[in-house]
Each structure stands twice: as structure tokens, then as C-alpha cells.
N, CA, C and O of each residue as an XYZ file, in Angstrom:
352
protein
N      -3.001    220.582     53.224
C      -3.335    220.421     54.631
C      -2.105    220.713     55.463
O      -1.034    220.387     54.951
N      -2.076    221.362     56.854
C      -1.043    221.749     57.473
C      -1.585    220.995     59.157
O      -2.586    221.134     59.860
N      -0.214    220.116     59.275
C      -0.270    219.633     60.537
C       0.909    219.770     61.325
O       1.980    219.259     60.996
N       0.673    220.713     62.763
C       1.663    220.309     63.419
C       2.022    219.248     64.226
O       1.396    218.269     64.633
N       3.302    219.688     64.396
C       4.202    218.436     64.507
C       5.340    218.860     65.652
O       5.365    219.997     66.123
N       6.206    217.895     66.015
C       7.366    218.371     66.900
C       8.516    219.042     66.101
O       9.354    219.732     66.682
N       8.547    218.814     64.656
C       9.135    218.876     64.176
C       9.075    220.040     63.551
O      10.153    220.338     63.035
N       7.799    221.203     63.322
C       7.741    222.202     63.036
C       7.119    222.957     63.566
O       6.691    223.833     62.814
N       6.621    223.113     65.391
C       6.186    223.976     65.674
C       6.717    224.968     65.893
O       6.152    226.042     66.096
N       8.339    224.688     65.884
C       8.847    226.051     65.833
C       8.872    227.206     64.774
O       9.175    228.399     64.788
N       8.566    226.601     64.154
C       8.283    227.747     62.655
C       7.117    228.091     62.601
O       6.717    228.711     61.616
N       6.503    227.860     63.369
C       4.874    228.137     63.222
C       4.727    229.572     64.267
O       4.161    230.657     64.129
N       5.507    228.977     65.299
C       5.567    229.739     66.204
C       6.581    231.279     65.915
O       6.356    232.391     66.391
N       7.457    230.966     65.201
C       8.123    231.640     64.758
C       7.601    232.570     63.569
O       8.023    233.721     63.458
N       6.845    232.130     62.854
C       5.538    232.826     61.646
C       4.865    233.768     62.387
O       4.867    234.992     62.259
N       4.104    232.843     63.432
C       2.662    233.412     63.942
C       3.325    234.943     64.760
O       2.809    236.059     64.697
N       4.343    234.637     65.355
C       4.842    236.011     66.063
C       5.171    236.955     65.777
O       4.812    237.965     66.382
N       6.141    236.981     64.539
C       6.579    237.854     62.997
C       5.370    238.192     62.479
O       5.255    239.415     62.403
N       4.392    237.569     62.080
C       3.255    238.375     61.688
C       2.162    238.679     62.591
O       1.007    238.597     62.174
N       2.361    238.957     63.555
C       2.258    239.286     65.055
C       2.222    240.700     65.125
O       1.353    241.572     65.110
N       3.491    240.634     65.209
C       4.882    242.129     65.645
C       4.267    242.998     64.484
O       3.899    244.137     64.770
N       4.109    242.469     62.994
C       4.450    243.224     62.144
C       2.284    243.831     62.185
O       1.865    244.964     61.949
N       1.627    242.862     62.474
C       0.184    243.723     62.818
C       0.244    244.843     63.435
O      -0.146    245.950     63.063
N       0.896    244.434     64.684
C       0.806    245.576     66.110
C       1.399    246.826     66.229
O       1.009    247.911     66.660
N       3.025    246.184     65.467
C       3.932    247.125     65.770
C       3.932    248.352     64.470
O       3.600    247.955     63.353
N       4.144    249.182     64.571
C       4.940    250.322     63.703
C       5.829    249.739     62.930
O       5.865    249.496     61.724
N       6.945    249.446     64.318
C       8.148    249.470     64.059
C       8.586    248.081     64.385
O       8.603    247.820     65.588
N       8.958    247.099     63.525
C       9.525    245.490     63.873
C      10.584    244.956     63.337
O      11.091    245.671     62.473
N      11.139    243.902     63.541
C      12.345    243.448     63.256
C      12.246    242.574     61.387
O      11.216    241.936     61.171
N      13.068    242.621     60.509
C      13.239    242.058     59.383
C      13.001    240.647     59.526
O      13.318    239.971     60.505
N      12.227    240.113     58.131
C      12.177    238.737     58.580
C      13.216    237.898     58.814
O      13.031    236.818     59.376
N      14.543    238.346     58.366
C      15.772    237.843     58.668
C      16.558    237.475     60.233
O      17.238    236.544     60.663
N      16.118    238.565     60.687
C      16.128    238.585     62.516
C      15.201    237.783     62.797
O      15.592    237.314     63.866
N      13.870    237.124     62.476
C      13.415    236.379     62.528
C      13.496    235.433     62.768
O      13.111    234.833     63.771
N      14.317    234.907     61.383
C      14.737    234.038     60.563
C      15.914    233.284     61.664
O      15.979    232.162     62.166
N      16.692    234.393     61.737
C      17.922    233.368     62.800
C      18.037    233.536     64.155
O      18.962    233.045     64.801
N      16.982    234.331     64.721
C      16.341    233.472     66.184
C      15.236    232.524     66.209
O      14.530    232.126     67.135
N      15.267    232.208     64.707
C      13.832    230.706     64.824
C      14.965    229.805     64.632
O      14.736    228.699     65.123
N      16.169    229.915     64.053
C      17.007    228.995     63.360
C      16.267    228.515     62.321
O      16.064    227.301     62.278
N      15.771    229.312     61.371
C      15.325    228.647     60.269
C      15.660    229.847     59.181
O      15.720    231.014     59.567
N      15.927    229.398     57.444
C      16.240    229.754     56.871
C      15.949    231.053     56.195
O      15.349    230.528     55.258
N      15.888    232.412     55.898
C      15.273    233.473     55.658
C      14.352    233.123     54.369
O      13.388    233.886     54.304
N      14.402    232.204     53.372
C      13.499    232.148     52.030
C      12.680    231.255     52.728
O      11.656    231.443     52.070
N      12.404    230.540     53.448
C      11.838    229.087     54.292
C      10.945    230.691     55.158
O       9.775    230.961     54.886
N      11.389    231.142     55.687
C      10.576    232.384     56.679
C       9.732    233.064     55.815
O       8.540    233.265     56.048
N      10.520    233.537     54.496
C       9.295    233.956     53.632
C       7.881    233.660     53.260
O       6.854    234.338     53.292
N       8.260    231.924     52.746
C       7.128    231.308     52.102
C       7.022    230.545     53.298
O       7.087    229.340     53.055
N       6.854    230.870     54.738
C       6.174    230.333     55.743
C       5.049    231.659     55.784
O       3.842    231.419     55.818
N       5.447    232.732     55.780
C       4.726    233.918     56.294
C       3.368    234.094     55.407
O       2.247    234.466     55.756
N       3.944    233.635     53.952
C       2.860    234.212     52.844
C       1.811    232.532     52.708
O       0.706    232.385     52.186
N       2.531    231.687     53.267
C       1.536    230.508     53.690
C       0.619    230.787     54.950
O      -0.563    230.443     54.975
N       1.100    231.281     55.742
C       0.225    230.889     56.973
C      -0.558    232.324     56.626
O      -1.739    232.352     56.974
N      -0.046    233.468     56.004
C      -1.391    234.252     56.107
C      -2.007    234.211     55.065
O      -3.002    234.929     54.957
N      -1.614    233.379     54.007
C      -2.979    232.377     52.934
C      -4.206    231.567     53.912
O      -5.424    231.703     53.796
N      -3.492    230.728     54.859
C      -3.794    229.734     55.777
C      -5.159    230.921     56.238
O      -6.314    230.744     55.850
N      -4.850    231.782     56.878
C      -6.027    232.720     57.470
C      -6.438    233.368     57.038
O      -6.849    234.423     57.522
N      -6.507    232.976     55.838
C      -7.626    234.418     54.951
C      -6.946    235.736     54.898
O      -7.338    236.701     54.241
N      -5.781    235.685     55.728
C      -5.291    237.482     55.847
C      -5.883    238.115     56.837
O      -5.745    239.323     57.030
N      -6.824    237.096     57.782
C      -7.705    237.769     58.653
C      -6.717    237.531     60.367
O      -6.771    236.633     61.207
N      -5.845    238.888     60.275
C      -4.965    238.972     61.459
C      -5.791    239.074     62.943
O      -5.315    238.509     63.928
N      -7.075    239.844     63.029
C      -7.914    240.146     63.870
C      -8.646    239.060     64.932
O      -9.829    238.805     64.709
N      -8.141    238.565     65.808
C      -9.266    237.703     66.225
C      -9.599    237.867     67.584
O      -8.925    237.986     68.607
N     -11.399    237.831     67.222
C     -12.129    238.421     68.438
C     -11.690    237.748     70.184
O     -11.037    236.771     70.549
N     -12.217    238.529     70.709
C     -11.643    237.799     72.226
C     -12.976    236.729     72.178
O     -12.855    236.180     73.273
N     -13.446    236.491     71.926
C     -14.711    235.344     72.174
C     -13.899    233.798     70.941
O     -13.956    232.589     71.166
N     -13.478    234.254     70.172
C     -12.873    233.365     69.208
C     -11.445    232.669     69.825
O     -11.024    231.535     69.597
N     -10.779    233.834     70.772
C      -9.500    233.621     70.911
C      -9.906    232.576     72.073
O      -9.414    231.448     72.048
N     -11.040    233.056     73.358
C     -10.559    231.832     74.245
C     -11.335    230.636     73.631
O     -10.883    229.544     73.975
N     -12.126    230.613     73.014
C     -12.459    229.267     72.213
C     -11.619    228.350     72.161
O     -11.541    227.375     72.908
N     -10.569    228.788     70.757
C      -9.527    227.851     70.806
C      -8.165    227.872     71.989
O      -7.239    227.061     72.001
N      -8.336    228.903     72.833
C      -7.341    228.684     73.703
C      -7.858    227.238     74.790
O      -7.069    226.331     75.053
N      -9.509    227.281     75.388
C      -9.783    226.142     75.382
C      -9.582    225.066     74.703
O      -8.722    224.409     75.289
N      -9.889    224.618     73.893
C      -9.290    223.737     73.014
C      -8.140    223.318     72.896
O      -7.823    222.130     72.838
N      -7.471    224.178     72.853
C      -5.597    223.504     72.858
C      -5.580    223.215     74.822
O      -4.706    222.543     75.371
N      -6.367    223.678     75.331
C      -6.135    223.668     77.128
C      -6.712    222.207     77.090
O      -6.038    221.324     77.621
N      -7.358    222.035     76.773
C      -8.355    220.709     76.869
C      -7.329    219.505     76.365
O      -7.354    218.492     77.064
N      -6.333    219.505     75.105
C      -5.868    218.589     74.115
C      -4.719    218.633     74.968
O      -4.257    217.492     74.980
N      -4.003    219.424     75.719
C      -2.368    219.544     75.994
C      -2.482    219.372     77.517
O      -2.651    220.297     78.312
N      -2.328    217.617     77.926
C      -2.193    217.598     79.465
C      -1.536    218.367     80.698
O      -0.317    218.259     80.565
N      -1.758    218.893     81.522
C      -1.421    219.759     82.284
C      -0.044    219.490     82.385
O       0.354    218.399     81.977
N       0.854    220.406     82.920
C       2.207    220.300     82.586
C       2.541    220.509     84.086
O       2.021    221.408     84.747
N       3.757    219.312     84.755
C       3.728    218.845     85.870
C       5.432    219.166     85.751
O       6.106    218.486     84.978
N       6.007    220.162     86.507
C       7.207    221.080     86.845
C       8.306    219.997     87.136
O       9.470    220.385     87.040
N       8.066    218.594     87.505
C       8.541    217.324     88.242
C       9.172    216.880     87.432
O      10.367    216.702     87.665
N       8.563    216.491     86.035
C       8.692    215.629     85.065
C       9.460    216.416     84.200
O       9.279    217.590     83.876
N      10.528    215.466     83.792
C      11.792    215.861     82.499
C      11.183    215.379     81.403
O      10.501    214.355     81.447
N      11.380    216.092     80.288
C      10.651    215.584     78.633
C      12.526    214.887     78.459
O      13.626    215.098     78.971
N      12.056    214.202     77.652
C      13.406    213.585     76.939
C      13.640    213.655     75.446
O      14.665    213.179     74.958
């Protein structure tokens, strides 16, 4: 089971974009460049990449009817974000 956390959405985020780039693009950066603008380790970037696209079936494609689905969903769960207020 995979849950995020504060503690690792940056690698998620850092996964999901790397195998992102590497759908779209031709031409993209090594997972190593990756690796140390996520600040996370290049073998840790590896077996994040070949996890999360286990995690999705390998299915990189997702329809625009699917995408705002869950973009609702995370809109709905993540209270509006107020420009005022400092996180600590």
C-alpha cells in the first residue's frame, strides 16, 4: 500500500514528473538530474520510478474526463489556500 505523506511527497512528485518528461518528451533529462533536483538519492529514483509505474499498470495515458475527476477530488480534500497564512 502507498500513502502519501509530508514526508514523501516530494518524491512522488519528483517520480510522477520524470516519468512525465520521459512520456512526452523525445528528449529528457537522466534520472540522475532528477535525482539531485528532488534531493533524493539516484538508486531511491530508480526503484521509485519502476514502483510507481508498477503502481499504474504502465498506463501513462490519462483521459481528460479521468484527469478532472481526480483533480476534483484532491480540490475537494485540500482546503483552499489563503496567501495570508504562514505554514510552519
Amino acid at each position: 500500500e502507498f500513502q502519501i505523506s509530508e514526508l514523501n511527497v516530494h518524491r512522488l512528485t519528483v517520480t510522477a514528473v520524470m516519468i512525465a518528461a520521459k512520456f512526452f518528451d523525445d528528449h529528457y533529462f537522466s534520472n540522475a538530474y532528477y535525482a539531485k533536483v528532488g534531493g533524493v538519492p539516484p538508486r531511491e529514483v530508480n526503484l521509485l520510478e519502476a514502483y510507481f509505474l508498477n503502481l499504474i499498470n504502465w498506463q501513462m495515458y490519462v483521459a481528460p474526463e479521468e484527469f478532472a475527476l481526480y483533480r476534483d477530488h484532491v480540490l475537494r480534500a485540500v482546503p483552499a489556500a489563503d496567501p495570508t497564512c504562514e505554514r510552519g
